[in-house]
ZAMARGU-4260 file (C-alpha; in steps of 0.2 Angstrom, whole numbers, plus 5000, padded with zeros to 4 digits):
<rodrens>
0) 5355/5627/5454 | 5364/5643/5454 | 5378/5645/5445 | 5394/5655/5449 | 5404/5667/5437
5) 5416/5682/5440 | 5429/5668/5449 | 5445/5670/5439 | 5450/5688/5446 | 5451/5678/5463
10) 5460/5662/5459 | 5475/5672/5449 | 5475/5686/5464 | 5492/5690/5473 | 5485/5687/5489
15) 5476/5668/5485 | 5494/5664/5478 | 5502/5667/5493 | 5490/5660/5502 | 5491/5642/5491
20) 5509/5643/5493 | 5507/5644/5513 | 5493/5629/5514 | 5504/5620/5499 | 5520/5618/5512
25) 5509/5614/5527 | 5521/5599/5536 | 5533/5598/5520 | 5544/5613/5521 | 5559/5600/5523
30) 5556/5592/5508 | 5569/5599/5492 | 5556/5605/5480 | 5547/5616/5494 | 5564/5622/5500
35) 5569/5627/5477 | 5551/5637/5478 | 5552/5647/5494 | 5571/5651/5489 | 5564/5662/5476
40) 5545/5664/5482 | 5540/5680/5476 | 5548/5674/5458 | 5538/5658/5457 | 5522/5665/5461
45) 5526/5676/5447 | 5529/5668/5435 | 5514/5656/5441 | 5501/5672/5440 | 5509/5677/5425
50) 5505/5658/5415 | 5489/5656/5425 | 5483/5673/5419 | 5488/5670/5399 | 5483/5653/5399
55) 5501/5646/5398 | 5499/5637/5412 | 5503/5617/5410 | 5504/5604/5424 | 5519/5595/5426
60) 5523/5575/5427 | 5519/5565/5443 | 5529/5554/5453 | 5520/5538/5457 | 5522/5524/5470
65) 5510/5508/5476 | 5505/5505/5492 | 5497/5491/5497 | 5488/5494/5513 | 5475/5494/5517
70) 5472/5489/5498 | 5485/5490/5483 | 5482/5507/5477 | 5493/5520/5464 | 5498/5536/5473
75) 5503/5551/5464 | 5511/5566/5468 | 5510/5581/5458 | 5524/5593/5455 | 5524/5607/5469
80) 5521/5618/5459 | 5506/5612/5452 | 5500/5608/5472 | 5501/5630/5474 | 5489/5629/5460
85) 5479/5617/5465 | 5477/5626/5480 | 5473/5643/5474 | 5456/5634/5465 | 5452/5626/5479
90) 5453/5642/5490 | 5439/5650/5478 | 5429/5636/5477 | 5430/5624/5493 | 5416/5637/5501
95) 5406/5637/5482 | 5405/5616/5483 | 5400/5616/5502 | 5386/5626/5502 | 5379/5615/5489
100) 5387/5596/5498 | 5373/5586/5506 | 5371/5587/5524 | 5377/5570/5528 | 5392/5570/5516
105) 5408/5569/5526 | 5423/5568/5516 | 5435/5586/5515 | 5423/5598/5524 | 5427/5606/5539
110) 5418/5603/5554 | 5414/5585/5545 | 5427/5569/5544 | 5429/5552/5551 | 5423/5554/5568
115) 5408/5565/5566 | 5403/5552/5550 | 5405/5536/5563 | 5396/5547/5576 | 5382/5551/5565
120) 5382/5531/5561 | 5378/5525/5576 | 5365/5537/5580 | 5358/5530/5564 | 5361/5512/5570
125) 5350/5514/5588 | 5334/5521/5576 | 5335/5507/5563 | 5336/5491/5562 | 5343/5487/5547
130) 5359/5493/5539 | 5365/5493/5518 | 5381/5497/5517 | 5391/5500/5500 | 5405/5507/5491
135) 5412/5509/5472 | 5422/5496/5462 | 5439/5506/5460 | 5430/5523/5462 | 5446/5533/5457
140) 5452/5526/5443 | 5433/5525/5437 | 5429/5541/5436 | 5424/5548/5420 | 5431/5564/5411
145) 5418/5571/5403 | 5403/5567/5416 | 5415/5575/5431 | 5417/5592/5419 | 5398/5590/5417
150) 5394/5591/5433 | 5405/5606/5436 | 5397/5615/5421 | 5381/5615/5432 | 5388/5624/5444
155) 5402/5636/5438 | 5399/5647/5423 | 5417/5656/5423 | 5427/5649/5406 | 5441/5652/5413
160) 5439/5642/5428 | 5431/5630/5420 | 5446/5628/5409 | 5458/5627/5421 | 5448/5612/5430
165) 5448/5605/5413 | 5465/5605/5409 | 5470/5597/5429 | 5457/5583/5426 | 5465/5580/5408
170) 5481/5580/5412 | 5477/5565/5425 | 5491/5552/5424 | 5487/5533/5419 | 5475/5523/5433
175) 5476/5506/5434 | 5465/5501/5420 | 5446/5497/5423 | 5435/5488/5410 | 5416/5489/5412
180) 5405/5492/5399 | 5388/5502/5403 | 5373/5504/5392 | 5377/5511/5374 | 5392/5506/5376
185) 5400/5500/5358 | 5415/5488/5357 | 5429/5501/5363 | 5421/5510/5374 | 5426/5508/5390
190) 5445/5509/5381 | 5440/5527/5373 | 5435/5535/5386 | 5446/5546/5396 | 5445/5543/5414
195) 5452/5541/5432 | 5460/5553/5444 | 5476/5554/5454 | 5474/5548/5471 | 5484/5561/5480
200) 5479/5580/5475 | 5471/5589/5483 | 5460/5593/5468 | 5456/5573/5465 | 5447/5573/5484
205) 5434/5588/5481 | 5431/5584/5463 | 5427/5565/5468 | 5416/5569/5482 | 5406/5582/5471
210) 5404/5568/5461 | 5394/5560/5471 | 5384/5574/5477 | 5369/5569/5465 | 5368/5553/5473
215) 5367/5560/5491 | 5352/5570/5485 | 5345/5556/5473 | 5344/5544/5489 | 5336/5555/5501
220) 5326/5563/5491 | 5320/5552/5476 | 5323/5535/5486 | 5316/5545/5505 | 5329/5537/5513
225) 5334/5547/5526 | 5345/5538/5537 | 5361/5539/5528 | 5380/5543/5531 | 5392/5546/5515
230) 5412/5549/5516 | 5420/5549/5499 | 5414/5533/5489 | 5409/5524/5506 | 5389/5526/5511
235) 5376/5519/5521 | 5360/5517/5522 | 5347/5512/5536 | 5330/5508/5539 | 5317/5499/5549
240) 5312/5488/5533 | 5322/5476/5526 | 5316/5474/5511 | 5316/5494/5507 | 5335/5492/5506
245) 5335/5478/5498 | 5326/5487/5485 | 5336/5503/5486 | 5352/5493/5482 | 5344/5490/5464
250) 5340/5506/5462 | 5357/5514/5467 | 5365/5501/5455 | 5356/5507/5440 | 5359/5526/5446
255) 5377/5525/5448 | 5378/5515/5429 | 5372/5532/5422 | 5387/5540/5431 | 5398/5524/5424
260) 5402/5518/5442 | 5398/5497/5450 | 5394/5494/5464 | 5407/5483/5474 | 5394/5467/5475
265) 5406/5458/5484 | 5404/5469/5500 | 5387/5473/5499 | 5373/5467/5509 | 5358/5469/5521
270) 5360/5467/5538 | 5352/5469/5556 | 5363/5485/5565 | 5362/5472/5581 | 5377/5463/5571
275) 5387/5479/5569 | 5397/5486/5556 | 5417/5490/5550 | 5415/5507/5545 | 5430/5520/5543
280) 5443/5511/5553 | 5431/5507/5567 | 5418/5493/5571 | 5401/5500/5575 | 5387/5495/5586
285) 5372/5502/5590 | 5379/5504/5607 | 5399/5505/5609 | 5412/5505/5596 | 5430/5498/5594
290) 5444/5498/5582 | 5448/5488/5567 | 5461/5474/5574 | 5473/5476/5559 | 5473/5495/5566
295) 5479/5490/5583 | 5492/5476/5578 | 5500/5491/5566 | 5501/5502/5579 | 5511/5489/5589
300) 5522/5485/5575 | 5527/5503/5572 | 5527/5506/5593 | 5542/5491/5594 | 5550/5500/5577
305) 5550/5516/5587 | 5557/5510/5602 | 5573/5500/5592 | 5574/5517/5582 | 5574/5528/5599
310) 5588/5519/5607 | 5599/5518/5592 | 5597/5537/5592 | 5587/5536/5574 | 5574/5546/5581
315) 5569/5561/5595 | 5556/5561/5607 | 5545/5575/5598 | 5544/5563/5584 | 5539/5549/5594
320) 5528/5558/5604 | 5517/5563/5590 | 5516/5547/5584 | 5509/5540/5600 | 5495/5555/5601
325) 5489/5552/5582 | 5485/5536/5586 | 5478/5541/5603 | 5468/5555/5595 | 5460/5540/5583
330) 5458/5528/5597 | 5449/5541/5611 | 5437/5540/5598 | 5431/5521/5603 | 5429/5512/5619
335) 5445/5510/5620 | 5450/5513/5640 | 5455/5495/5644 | 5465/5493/5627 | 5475/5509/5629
340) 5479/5503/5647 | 5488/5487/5643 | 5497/5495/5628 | 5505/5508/5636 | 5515/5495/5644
345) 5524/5493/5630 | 5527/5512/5628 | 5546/5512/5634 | 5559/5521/5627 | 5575/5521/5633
350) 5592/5526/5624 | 5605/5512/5623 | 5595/5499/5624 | 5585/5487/5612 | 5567/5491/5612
355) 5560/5475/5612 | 5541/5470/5616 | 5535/5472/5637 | 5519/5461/5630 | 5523/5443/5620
360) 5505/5444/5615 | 5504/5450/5595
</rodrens>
């Protein structure tokens, strides 16, 4: 594999700078902090080349919150300052990691995402007739420290790139914890081991999915199986032969150990692509698609939020408005006609009045 060098010079550059800050506010330049940086721009960015070039530079503290949908998940939220700097990397070497992704990773390129990956899935699904499909046990909070700078080391040769990836993947916050133990593990090994990443930064989403990259090579080459779709730590495989995946799943167990990921056993099987599959928001078949359920009943529940909201003046149209097309922009994507036609029914807003339900059906 080629590796890169000569990259600094561009990540500390005036003009990447700028740029970061530019992408960094992207839909955020209401919030406070974004509002204290752009006060005194050209100050901030700065004082940012001036630490980034000297190696003074240190991330800051994140602010966390749970969530709990669709699963109970930590987010955090880098400073903004650090976001401008995690920009400015990934502005050198977002075009460095996609020439070397595999073809059928989909996660954070452009010209790739959800739709595309369920797209090629189904194409999948109508030349197969049999489907694994799997995902990682906590991927985030999993990941190892010193494999992920390992694998970077591969690929980039610049120190002074490599150090500042270091110093963003060791100044992760606290995951939630995950105890496994791997071969050669002694007693306190899983609890030595630095690992995890923040769901949240723009950082943690491209160093996860090169993460993986080996695998997407390691299955289609090593395993020959070339029937196969991988966004973030969800992937799929297909073939015409049961048994073939039945015995990739084995293999791809004890490939992922070496990386110190599990397999989530729990939601991992073989099945015929005749009895479809939920994949990415969507259920997938062969030969028409729909959404998930619990994606259409929150879409009414935030629907009849919005309408109370829009009479009691808590919120403009514009706002509504996008709401609705977001959720169209997904749902165009499915056989959705008929569904879409009996919902908007329920799309009235009117000033004054309560916004209940036009459908009693939930």
């Amino acid at each position: 594999m080629k590796r890169y060098g000569h990259l600094w010079q561009r990540v500390v550059s005036w003009e990447n700078l700028v740029l970061a800050a530019r992408k960094a506010q992207r839909g955020k330049k209401a919030k406070s902090a974004v509002q204290r940086f752009n006060y005194g721009l050209e100050i901030e960015l700065l004082r940012l080349h001036r630490d980034l070039s000297e190696g003074k530079y240190r991330p800051g503290r994140f602010t966390t919150h749970w969530i709990c949908h669709p699963k109970r998940r930590l987010i955090s939220a880098a400073p903004y300052r650090d976001r401008v700097v995690h920009h400015a990397l990934m502005n050198v070497l977002e075009a460095i990691l996609d020439r070397h992704f595999h073809t059928h990773s989909y996660a954070c390129r452009k010209g790739k995402g959800t739709h595309a990956a369920v797209d090629r899935l189904q194409t999948l699904m109508r030349r197969n007739r049999f489907v694994l499909q799997c995902d990682i046990h906590k991927f985030f909070p999993s990941m190892d420290h010193e494999i992920l700078k390992r694998t970077f080391r591969r690929l980039i040769k610049d120190p002074d790139v490599l150090r500042l990836i270091d110093l963003i993947v060791d100044c992760s916050n606290a995951q939630e914890p995950v105890l496994d133990y791997f071969p050669g593990d002694d007693l306190f090994g899983p609890v030595s081991r630095r690992k995890g990443l923040p769901i949240g930064n723009l950082t943690s989403q491209w160093f996860a999915n090169w993460m993986l990259n080996d695998l997407d090579h390691w299955v289609t080459s090593h395993l020959g199986i070339g029937s196969y779709v991988r966004y973030c730590d969800d992937f799929v495989l297909l073939h015409q032969d049961r048994d073939r995946l039945v015995r990739a799943r084995e293999e791809i167990g004890v490939h992922l150990a070496a990386h110190r990921f599990r397999l989530n056993r729990a939601k991992m099987s073989v099945q015929p692509v005749a009895g479809g599959l939920t994949f990415l928001g969507y259920r997938v078949w062969p030969t028409h698609r729909l959404l998930k359920k619990p994606n259409v009943k929150g879409f009414r529940r935030r629907v009849r939020w919005m309408r109370t909201a829009y009479a009691d003046g808590r919120v403009e149209w514009p706002d509504v408005k996008v709401r609705i097309d977001s959720w169209l922009g997904h749902a165009c994507h499915a056989d959705t006609m008929r569904l879409v036609r009996r919902l908007s029914k329920e799309w009235v807003f009117q000033r004054g009045e309560a916004a209940t339900s036009c459908c009693p059906r939930r």
